[in-house]
N, C-alpha and C positions, 0 to 999 in steps of 0.2 A: 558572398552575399552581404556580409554583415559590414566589410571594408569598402563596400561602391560608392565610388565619389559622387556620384547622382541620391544626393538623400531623398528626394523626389522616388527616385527608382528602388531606394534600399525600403521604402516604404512601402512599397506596393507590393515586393518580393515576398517581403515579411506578411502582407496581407493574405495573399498567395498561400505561402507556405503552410498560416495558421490554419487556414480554410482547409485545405487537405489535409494536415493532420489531424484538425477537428473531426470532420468528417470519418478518418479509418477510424480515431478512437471511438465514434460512436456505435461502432460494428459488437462493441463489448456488452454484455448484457449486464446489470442491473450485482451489486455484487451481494453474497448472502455468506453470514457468520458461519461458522460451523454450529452443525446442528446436537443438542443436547435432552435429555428426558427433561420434563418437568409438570411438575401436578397443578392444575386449575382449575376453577372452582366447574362443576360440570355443566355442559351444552347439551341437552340432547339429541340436536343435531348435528353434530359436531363429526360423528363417526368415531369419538378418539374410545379409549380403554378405560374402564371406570379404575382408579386407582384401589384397589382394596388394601393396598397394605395402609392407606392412610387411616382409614377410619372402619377397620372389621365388626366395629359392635354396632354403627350405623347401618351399614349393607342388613346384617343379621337380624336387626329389629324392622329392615322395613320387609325384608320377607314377612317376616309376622304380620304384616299392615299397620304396626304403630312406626311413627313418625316422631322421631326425636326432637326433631328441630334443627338440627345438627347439618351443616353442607356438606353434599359428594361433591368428592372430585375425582378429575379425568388423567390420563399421564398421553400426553402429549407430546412430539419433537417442537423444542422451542429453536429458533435463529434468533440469536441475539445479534445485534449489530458489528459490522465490521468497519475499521478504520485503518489509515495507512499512511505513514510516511516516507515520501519519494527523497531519497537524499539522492543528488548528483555530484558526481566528479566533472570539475572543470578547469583541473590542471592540464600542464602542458602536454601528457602523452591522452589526453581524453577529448581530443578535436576532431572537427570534420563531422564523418559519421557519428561519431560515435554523441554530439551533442543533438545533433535532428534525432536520434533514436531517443536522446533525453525529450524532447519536444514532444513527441510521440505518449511516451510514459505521462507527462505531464497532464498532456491533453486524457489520457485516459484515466486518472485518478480522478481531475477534477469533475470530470462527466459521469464516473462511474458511483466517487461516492460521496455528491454535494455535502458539503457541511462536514463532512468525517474524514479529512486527509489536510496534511502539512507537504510541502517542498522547500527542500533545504538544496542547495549548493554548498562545495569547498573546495579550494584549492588553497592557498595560505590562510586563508580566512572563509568564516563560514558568510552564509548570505541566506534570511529566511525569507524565500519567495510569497507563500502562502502559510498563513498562521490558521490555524483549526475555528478557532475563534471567529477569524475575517476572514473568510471565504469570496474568492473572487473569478472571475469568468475564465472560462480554460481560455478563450481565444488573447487576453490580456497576457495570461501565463503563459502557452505559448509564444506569444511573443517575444516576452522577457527572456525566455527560456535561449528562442533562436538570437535573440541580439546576446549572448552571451560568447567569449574566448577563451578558448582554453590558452590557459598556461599557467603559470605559478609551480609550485610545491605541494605536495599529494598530503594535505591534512586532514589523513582519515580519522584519528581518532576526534578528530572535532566536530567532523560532520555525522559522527556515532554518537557524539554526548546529545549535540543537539538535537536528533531522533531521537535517544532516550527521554529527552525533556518534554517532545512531542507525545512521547507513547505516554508518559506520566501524566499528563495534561488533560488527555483525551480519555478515559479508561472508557473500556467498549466489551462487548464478549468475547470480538479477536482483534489485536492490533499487526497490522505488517507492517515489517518497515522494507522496503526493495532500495538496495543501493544500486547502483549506477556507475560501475569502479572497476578498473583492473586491480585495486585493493595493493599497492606496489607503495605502499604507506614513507612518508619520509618522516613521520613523527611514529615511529613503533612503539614506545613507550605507551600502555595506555591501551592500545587499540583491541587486546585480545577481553580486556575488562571492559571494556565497552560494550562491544558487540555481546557479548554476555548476556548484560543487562536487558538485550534486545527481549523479547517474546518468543516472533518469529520472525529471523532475520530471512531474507532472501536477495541472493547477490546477483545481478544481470552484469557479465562478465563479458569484454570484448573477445569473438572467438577467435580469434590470433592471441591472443594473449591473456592468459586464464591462470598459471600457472601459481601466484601471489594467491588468487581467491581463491584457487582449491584448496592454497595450505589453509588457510582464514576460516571457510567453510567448515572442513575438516573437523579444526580447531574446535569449534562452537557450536557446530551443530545446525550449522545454517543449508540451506536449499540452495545449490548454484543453477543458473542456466548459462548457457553460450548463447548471445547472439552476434549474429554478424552482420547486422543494420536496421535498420527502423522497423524491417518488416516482420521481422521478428519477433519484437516485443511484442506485439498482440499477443502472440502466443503464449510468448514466457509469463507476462502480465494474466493472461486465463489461467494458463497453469497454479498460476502463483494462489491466485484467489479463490480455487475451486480447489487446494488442497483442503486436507481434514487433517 
């Protein structure tokens, strides 16, 4: 699609293509932090638990009927915010499928968590599609996404720094970063400190060829999934986001 001598035609494909995966990504619901206790000042309609360990000599004086002055509070499940950055491989063994499944992903960060995700690309060099900061329309990122070729040199540990820089950038309640990668690294040096640094890494692994990301995973502690084309990632991407 991306090579059609008809640029006329390679435009329309591309239009095409965005629309559909626009489209399945929007099948994703709405994403939510992992959920935590915390005490606020109280509601009484709220339903929630009056907190007593904060303030036991308040509770005790208003049984009495005096009134300290003093604020109850409630304990609560808070969600704090989630954020996430997409890194893709777009070296030479991560073409074909395995770039429209990147398109897929893409479309569904940007729609799932406006304002709170980065997209990185790497193959010899990184490339940041989407900065946290500048947030821009999934159907534009898709786009970019599917005009992209694979090929080059597998610079994983580059496209880990620059997710680190991302998660630093952005700090939130949970940060994810979902790589896109047979993880088959031609720069090893680096890469197991990297992915480290991550939060919570999670690797979307072509299911032919997973064998590099299992060690990787293993390594660091990260979440693998297999997929084996576009239609997949929904899945792995819910997965990914409704862990705790």
């Amino acid at each position: 699609m991306t090579n059609a001598v008809d640029e006329e035609l390679r435009r329309r494909a591309l239009m095409v293509a965005c629309s559909v995966f626009v489209d399945i990504a929007r099948g994703l619901g709405p994403a939510s932090g992992s959920g935590r206790l915390s005490s606020t000042p109280f509601d009484p309609g709220s339903g929630a638990d009056l907190d007593i360990d904060r303030a036991p000599e308040v509770l005790a004086l208003r049984r009495l009927g005096v009134d300290s002055g003093d604020e109850l509070h409630q304990i609560d499940w808070a969600h704090p915010p989630t954020s996430v950055c997409l890194v893709i491989d777009r070296s030479g063994s991560m073409s074909g499928a395995a770039l429209a499944t990147a398109a897929l992903a893409a479309a569904a960060v940007c729609l799932r968590l406006p304002g709170r995700h980065g997209v990185v690309s790497f193959a010899g060099e990184v490339t940041r599609h989407v900065d946290p900061a500048e947030p821009r329309e999934a159907e534009e990122v898709v786009s970019e996404i599917l005009g992209l070729r694979g090929h080059g040199t597998t610079g994983l540990r580059a496209g880990l720094e620059a997710a680190v820089e991302v998660e630093l950038s952005r700090p939130a309640g949970r940060h994810i970063t979902v790589v896109l990668s047979d993880c088959r690294a031609t720069d090893d040096g680096g890469v197991l400190a990297a992915a480290a640094m991550l939060s919570d890494l999670v690797i979307l692994a072509p299911a032919e060829d997973t064998t590099a990301a299992e060690v990787l995973a293993d390594r660091v502690g990260a979440h693998l999934e297999r997929v084996a084309g576009p239609g997949d990632v929904v899945r792995a991407l819910g997965g990914a986001f409704s862990r705790r």
